[in-house]
Structures are given as structure tokens and as C-alpha cells.
C-alpha angles and dihedrals in degrees: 000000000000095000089058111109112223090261089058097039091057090050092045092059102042082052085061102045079051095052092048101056095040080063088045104050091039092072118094096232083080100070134069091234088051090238120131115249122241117262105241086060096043083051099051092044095059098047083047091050108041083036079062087232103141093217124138147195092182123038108253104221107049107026089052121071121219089274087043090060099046097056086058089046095052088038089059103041082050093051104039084052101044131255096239088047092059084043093055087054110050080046088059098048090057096052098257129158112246104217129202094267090058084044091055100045095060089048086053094047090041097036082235113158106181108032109165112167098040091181091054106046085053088057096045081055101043089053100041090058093036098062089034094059100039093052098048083048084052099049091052097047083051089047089042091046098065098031103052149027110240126128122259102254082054091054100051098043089052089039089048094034096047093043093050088045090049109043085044085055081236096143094206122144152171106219113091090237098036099236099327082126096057096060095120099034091106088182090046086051097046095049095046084046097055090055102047090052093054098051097054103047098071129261091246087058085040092050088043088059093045083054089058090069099034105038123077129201122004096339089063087090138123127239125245093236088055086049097049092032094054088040103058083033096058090040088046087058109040083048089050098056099033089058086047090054087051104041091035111040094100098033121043088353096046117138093006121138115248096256094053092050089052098054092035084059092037089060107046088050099065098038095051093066094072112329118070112214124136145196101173121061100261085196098066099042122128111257103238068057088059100045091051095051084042092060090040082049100062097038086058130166129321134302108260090026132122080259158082152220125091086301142230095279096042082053094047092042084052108038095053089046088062103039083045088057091052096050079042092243117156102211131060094230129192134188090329096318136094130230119235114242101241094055083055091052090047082057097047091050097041085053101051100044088046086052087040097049092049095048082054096045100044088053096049101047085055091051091052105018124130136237098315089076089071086074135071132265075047092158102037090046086052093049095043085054097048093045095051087047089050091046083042080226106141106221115129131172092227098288106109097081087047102060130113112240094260090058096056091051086050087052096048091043082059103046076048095060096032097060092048099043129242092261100044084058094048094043078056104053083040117134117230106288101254113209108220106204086208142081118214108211123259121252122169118243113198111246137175 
């Protein structure tokens, strides 16, 4: 365990949370039958569930029993906060001193790089998500008290179940058709919308707006990754739904009033960057729909959020190097400030191995499928599945349930490597950086 460098310890324990759930959701005691599940399913549950993805191969509401459910619910608070989070501070409760390589580890699972005071930036984020999610849990008791008639123990397993899911970007949900049957419900959706956001944005962005209120003088400023990180996000939503009321006015949103397009749209946009809700029927969207919430999909949520995906930050890197090298700039530039090289090259490389993983995965999902790929729309369902998984996002046209084994294993091989991110996994399977004391010459090679 030593020997592990940061990268391999925070895949190793996400592995055994993983583990650990697959064992617990395998006995029979988490099913409503009382049989065991099969354990591929188990398996894929669990990664689903502690990837904070949201897909499933077994509805979550009527095939678990009481004791089923709470196990994913523990699986993806632990997961959307971070195992190594929950282990600091369990460290810390016992009086434990916290060393670099722990240090390191959460850096690694926030992309902090300076973090000082490392207890109480784990207290700033326990907090953050505690009141968040108790007060989202509390807004819908409150909803769910006066709309329907369900008793009150109902009503506060579904209000706790559906905030924490929410405010991780989990997706999971209860309900048989997620929260198709909320699509009018505009204080359901803004709740669940508001909770969505903050936790995808990243608890250090998060932490830089509660600082707005709380600091005075020069140190009451906002940091260039919370300006970059609420700008693309903002842009990234109001495309999103602007593109879903177009492609979508004569099909899912067909004879809605505008309002309840626009929050319809509204909704799925946010929620298609990371979390996975829905109130409109993903499986019957128009395709130029697909591709948008596709795009939305891999880039994903914040660095340092409960998400996935490349992230804001990676897009927006990315996206001014290549519009600077058209205007022949040679600095990525933001909001009067330059990025370091090295964070550029991070981008680049998180933006090829994510495009990479998800060629290799949609390829092979439609190679071993399953039965969905006797139907039509065969490539872009298989890539609407991989890049949700990737974005551990948890939309799906219909297809999960219909996967071969080895299809579900493709899919929870890429929520695995979504949540943690594609250069996280190849820092880890790095070899020891090697210094070379010499300098090849140069020499150009034609490209493009």
C-alpha cells in the first residue's frame, strides 16, 4: 500500500468501495424477492452507483428492498464526495495524523493544488454538501407534503434519497420513469436544478462564491478557475436548452406551452451535463436532440465536483488554444490571465484519451452488445450510452437493460474511468518518469 503513488491509491479505493458494494447488493436480503441478483448486475450497480452515473440494469425503486436502496445510497454519497475525503475524515476523528500521500490523494480527487489547511478544507466540504443536502431534502418533504398522498416515512426516503442524488449528480431515482412525472412541477425542477448545478461546479468554486459574502477588501475576489468554470457553464446551459426547444418543439415537447418548454429544456440541460434526470423520455428524442445532450454529456461537470466528463475547464483550455492558434496567439488567455503550459498539455491530453476511450467503447458495445443492436439508431444509441457512462452522467435511450454481459462490463469500465477521470488512470499505469541528461535535435514533420 506504501509503494502506491497517489493516482493508484485513489483507484484502489474506489475498487474497494466497489467491491464492497458488489458483496453487499448480491445478498438476497437487497431485493424485494429476496433472490439474490446476478453479479454482473450487482457489479454494474455498484460501479453505477459509487461513479455517481445513475444507469441501471434494474429499476431502483421496486427490484431493491429498503436495505437494497440504502447501500446505493451510501455507495453514491461516498463516491460524489470522494472516498479519500470520507477516509480523512474518519482519520481525523480518531485523532490521526493526516500525511503528504493522503494530502496528495485529495489534490489529486479535487485538482487542488494548494491546498494548506487540509482539515479544514474537509470541513468547508462536509458542510457545504451537508446543508445543501439537507435543505434540498427539506424543500422537497415540504413539495411532496402538499402533492401527493403518501405517508410521511415515504415522503422522506424519496425527499432524502432524490437531494443527495441530486446534489452528487448521481441521477438515481425511485420513481419507475425517473422524474418524467414531474415535468410540470416548476418548484420540483428548480430545486432539483439548484442542486444539480452546486454540485457540479466544484466545492472550491462553491467555497470562492461563499467568500463573496463573507470576505472584505482585496481578498473578497473571485478565482480565475470560478470565473472560467461559471462562464462555460452558463453558456453550456442556455445552449443546451436553446438547441432541445428547437429540435424538440414538434416531437417530446409537442403541444407544451412555452413556459413549460422552456423549463422542460431548462431542465434536461442541466441535468445532461453530469446528472442524469430526466423529465422528458431520452429514448424518444430526436437525434440532432441526442447529439446535443451527447456533446453537453463528455464535457461533463467541474474539476473538483461530485462529476465527470473532460470537464468545464479541460473544454474551455481546449477550446481557446485552438481559436488562439487560429488568430495565431501564443498564449491560452482568460479573463486577463495566462494558463501555464503544463495545465494546456494536461487538456490536450485529457481530450484526446476521453475521445479515445469513447471510440473504443462505442465500438465495442456494438460488437457485443446485446439485443438493442437489432434496432435502428444502433451507433448513435451505443454512443449515447458510452458517453453518459464516460460523463457518468446516467441518461440512456432505453438500451441499458438491454445489454450482454459483456456490455454491461464495457459500460462500468467506462463510469470507472469517467469518475476518475482518463489521466488520473494513465498517470496510474505511468511508468517512473525516467530524466534523460540529453537533447535530440529538432527536425519539422508536415501535419494537418
Amino acid at each position: 500500500m506504501r509503494k502506491l503513488t497517489p493516482p493508484q491509491l485513489l483507484i484502489f479505493s474506489f475498487f474497494c468501495v466497489i467491491i464492497l458494494g458488489t458483496g453487499l447488493l448480491s445478498l438476497p436480503a437487497a431485493t424485494v424477492d429476496g433472490k439474490a441478483l446476478p453479479l454482473v448486475d450487482s457489479i454494474f450497480t455498484a460501479t453505477s452507483a459509487t461513479c455517481v452515473t445513475g444507469l441501471v440494469v434494474r429499476d431502483t425503486g421496486t427490484v431493491f428492498s429498503p436495505f437494497g436502496r440504502w447501500v446505493i445510497f451510501a455507495l453514491f454519497q461516498a463516491g460524489g464526495l470522494g472516498i479519500m475525503t470520507f477516509s480523512t475524515l474518519f482519520a481525523v476523528l480518531l485523532g490521526r495524523k493526516i500525511g503528504f500521500r493522503e494530502t496528495d490523494v485529495i489534490r489529486s480527487t479535487l485538482n487542488r493544488n494548494n491546498i494548506l489547511g487540509l482539515k479544514k478544507l474537509i470541513s468547508y466540504i462536509l458542510c457545504i454538501t451537508f446543508i445543501a443536502e439537507g435543505a434540498g431534502a427539506l424543500l422537497l418533504f415540504l413539495r411532496w407534503k402538499v402533492s401527493t398522498d403518501w405517508s410521511v416515512l415515504e415522503i422522506a426516503e424519496k425527499a432524502v434519497f432524490h437531494s443527495v442524488s441530486a446534489f452528487c449528480n448521481a441521477g438515481f431515482s425511485l420513481f419507475k420513469n425517473n422524474l418524467e412525472g414531474f415535468f410540470n412541477d416548476p418548484y420540483i425542477n428548480l430545486i432539483m436544478m439548484v442542486l444539480i448545478f452546486l454540485g457540479g461546479i466544484g466545492f472550491i468554486v462553491v467555497m470562492d462564491l461563499l467568500g463573496l459574502f463573507v470576505k472584505k477588501g482585496p481578498a473578497r475576489r473571485i478565482s480565475l478557475q470560478a470565473k472560467v468554470v461559471l462562464t462555460v457553464s452558463a453558456a453550456l446551459i442556455l445552449m443546451g436548452a436553446v438547441l432541445l426547444m428547437i429540435f424538440e418543439k414538434d416531437n417530446t415537447m409537442k403541444g407544451m406551452a412555452l413556459s413549460g418548454r422552456g423549463l422542460s429544456a431548462l431542465f434536461q440541460s442541466v441535468t445532461a451535463r453530469t446528472a442524469g434526470f430526466n423529465t422528458l423520455n431520452i429514448g424518444t428524442l430526436t437525434v440532432p436532440s441526442l447529439l446535443s445532450v451527447i456533446f453537453l454529456m463528455f464535457i461533463g461537470a467541474s474539476p473538483g465536483s461530485t462529476g465527470g466528463g473532460i470537464k468545464t475547464c479541460t473544454f474551455a483550455v481546449v477550446a481557446a488554444l485552438v481559436f488562439g492558434m487560429m488568430k495565431n496567439k501564443k498564449r491560452v488567455m482568460f479573463f486577463g490571465r495566462s494558463v501555464p503550459k503544463q495545465i494546456i498539455r494536461e487538456a490536450v491530453v485529457i481530450f484526446f484519451l476521453a475521445l479515445s476511450w469513447i471510440f473504443a467503447g462505442t465500438m465495442l458495445l456494438v460488437y457485443a452488445g446485446g439485443t438493442f443492436t437489432k434496432g435502428g439508431d444502433v451507433l448513435v444509441k451505443a454512443l449515447f450510452e458510452v458517453v453518459s457512462a464516460f460523463g457518468t452522467v446516467g441518461l440512456s435511450t432505453g438500451i441499458t437493460g438491454a445489454l450482454s454481459g459483456a456490455g454491461k462490463m464495457i459500460i462500468a469500465a467506462t463510469m470507472f474511468a469517467g469518475r476518475l477521470g482518463p489521466l488520473t488512470l494513465a498517470l496510474a499505469l505511468a511508468f517512473k518518469e525516467r530524466k534523460d541528461n540529453y537533447v535530440y535535435p529538432e527536425e519539422n514533420i508536415m501535419v494537418g
